[in-house]
PAPA-571528 format. One record per residue: residue in three letters; x, y, z of N, C-alpha, C, O in turn. Coordinates in steps of 0.02 Angstrom, whole numbers, padded with zeros to 5 digits, always signed. Atoms other than C-alpha are relative to their C-alpha. Example, Ala and Ser with C-alpha at 12.3 -4.5 7.8 and 13.67 -1.06 7.14 Angstrom:
PAPA-571528
ALA+00045-00059+00000+00615-00225+00390+00045+00060+00000+00097+00059+00033
SER-00042-00059-00003+00684-00053+00357-00039+00055+00037-00014+00110+00045
***
This chain:
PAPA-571528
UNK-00020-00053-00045+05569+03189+05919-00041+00063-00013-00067+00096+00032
UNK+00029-00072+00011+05495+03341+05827-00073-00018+00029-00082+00016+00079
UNK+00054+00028-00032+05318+03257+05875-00012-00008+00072-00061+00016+00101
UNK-00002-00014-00070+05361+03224+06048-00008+00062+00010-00065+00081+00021
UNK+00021-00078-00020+05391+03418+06076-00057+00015-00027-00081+00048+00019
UNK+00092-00021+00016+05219+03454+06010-00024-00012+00035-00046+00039+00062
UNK+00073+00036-00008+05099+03340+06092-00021+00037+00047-00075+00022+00072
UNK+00077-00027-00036+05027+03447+06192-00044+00046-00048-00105+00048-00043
UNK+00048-00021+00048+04976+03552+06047-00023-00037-00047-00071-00019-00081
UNK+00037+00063+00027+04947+03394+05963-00057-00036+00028-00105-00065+00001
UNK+00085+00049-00049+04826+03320+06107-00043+00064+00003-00103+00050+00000
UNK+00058-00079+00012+04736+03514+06103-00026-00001-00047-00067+00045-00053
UNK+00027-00005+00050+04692+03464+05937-00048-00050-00009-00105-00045-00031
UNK+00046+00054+00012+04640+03293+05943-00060+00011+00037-00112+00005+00005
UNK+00024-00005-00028+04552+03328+06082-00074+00043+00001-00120+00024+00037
UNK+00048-00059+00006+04423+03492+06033-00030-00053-00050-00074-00094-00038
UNK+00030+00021+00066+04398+03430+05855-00006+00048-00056-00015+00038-00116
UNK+00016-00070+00047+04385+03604+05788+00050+00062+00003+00041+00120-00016
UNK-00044-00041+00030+04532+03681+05789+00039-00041-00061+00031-00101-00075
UNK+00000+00018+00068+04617+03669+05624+00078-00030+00002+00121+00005+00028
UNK-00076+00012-00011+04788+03555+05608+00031+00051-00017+00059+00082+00028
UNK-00058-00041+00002+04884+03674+05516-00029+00074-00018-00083+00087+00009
UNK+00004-00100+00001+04873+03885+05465+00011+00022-00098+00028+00075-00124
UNK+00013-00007+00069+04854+03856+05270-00053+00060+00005-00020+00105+00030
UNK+00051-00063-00013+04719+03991+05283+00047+00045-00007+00070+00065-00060
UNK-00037-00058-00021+04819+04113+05353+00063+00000-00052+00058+00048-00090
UNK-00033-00001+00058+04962+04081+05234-00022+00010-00061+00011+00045-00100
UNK+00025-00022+00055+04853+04083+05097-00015+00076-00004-00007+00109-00055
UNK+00036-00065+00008+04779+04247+05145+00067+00063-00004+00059+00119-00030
UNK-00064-00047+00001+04968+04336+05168+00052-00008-00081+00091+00031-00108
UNK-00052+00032+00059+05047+04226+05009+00005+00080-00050+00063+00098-00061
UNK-00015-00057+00036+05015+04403+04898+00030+00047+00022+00044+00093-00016
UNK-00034-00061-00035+05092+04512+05011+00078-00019+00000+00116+00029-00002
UNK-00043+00029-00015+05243+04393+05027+00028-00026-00061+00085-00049-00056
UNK-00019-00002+00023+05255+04369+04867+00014+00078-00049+00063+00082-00087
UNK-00002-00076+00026+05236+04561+04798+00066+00027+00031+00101+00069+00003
UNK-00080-00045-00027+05398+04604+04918+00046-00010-00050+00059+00039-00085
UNK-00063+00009+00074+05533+04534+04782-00051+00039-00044-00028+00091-00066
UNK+00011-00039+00094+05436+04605+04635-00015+00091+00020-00019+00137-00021
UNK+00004-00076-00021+05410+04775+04750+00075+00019-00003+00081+00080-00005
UNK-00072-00021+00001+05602+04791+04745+00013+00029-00070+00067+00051-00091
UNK-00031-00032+00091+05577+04849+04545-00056+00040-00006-00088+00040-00058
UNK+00042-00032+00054+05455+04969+04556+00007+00074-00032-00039+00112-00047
UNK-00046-00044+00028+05584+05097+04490+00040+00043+00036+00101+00050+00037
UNK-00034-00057-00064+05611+05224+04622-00041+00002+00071-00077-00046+00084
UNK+00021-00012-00086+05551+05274+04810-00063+00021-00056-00090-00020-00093
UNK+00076-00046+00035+05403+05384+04721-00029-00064-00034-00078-00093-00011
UNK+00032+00062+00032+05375+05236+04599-00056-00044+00062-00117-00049+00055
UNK+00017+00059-00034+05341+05109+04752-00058+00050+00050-00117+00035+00057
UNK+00092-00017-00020+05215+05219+04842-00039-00002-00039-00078-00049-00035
UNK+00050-00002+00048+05116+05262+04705-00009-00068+00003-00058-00085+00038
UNK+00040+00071-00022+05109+05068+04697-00044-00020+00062-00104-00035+00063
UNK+00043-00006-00063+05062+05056+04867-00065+00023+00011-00111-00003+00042
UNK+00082-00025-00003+04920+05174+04842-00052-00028-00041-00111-00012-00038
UNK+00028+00005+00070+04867+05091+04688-00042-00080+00044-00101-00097+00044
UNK+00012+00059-00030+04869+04922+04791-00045-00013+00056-00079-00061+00071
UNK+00049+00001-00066+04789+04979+04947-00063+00030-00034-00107+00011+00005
UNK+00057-00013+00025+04636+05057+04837-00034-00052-00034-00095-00046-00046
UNK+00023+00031+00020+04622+04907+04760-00034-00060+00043-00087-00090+00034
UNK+00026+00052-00056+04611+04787+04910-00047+00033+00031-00091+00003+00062
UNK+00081-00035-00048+04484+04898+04986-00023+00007-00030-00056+00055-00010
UNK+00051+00005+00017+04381+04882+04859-00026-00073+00011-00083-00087+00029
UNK+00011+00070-00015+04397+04693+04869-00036-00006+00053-00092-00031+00049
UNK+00021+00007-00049+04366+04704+05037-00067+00030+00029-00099+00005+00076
UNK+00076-00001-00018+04208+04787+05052-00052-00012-00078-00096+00018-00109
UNK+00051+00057+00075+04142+04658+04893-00016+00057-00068-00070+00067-00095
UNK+00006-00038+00069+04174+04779+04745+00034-00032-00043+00091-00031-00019
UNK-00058+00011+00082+04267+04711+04576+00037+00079+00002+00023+00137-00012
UNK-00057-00049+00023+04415+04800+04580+00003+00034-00065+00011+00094-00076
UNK-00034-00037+00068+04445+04824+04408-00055+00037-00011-00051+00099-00015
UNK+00043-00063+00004+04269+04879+04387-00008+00054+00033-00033+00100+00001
UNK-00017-00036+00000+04302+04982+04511+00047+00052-00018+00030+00110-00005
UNK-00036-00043+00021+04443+05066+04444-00014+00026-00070+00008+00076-00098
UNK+00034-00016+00097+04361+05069+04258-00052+00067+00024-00044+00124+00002
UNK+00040-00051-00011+04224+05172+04334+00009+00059+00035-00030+00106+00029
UNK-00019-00060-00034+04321+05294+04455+00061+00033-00049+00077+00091-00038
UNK-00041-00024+00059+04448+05323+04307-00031+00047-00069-00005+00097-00095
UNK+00059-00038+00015+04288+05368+04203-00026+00062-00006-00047+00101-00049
UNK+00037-00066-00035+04237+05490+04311+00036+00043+00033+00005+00085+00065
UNK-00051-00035-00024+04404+05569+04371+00014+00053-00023+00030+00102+00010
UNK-00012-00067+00037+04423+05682+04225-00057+00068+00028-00045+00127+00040
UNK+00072-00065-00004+04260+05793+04258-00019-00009+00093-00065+00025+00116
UNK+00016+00007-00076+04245+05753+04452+00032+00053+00045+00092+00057+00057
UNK-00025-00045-00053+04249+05897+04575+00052-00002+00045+00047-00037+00095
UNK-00061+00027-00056+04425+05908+04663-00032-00010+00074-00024-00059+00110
UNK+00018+00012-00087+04340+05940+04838-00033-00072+00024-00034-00100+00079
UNK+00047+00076-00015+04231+05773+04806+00054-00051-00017+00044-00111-00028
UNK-00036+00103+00035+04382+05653+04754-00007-00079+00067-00013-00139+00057
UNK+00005+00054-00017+04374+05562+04903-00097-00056+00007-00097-00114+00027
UNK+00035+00034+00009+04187+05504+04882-00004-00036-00073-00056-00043-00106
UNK-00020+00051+00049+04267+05397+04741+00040-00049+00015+00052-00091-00028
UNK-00017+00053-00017+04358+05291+04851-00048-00069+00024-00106-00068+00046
UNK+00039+00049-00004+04305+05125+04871-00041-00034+00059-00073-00087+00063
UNK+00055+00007-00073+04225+05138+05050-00063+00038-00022-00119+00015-00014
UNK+00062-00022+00026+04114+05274+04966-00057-00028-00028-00116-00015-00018
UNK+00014+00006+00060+04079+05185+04826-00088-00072+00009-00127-00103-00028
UNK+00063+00065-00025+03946+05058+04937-00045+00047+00014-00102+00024+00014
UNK+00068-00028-00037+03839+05198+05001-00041+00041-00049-00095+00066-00030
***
């Protein structure tokens, strides 16, 4: 029965060749976000859980435009103490390619 209701997105599949049976991808690519919600419920207080947030979104954008995170954060941590307030944001990790 569950098969019957499919087949037409079952014959759209057989049929191309190149779409993908299932959305493992896409689950894979959300699984950290989905699992960080329960362990975001302890990260002490409201203030606590942004600061995470910011900590998290600086780190995926470094990922995302092909930096090592940690090395990035080893090297903008570095250079935070003695770094011009007006320049902090050419230490984020969009800067940090050009």
């Amino acid at each position: 029965d569950y098969s019957l209701k499919r087949w037409e997105a079952y014959s759209r599949y057989a049929d191309s060749g190149h779409l993908p049976l299932d959305n493992n991808p896409v689950e894979n690519c959300i699984r950290p976000v989905a699992i960080g919600k329960k362990n975001w419920l302890f990260a002490g207080s409201e203030r606590g859980g942004r600061h995470a947030a910011v900590i998290y979104s600086l780190l995926l954008t470094a990922r995302l435009n092909g930096l090592d995170p940690a090395a990035w954060l080893k090297d903008t941590l570095e250079k935070l103490p003695s770094w011009p307030h007006r320049q902090l944001d050419e230490l984020l990790p969009l800067h940090a390619l050009a």
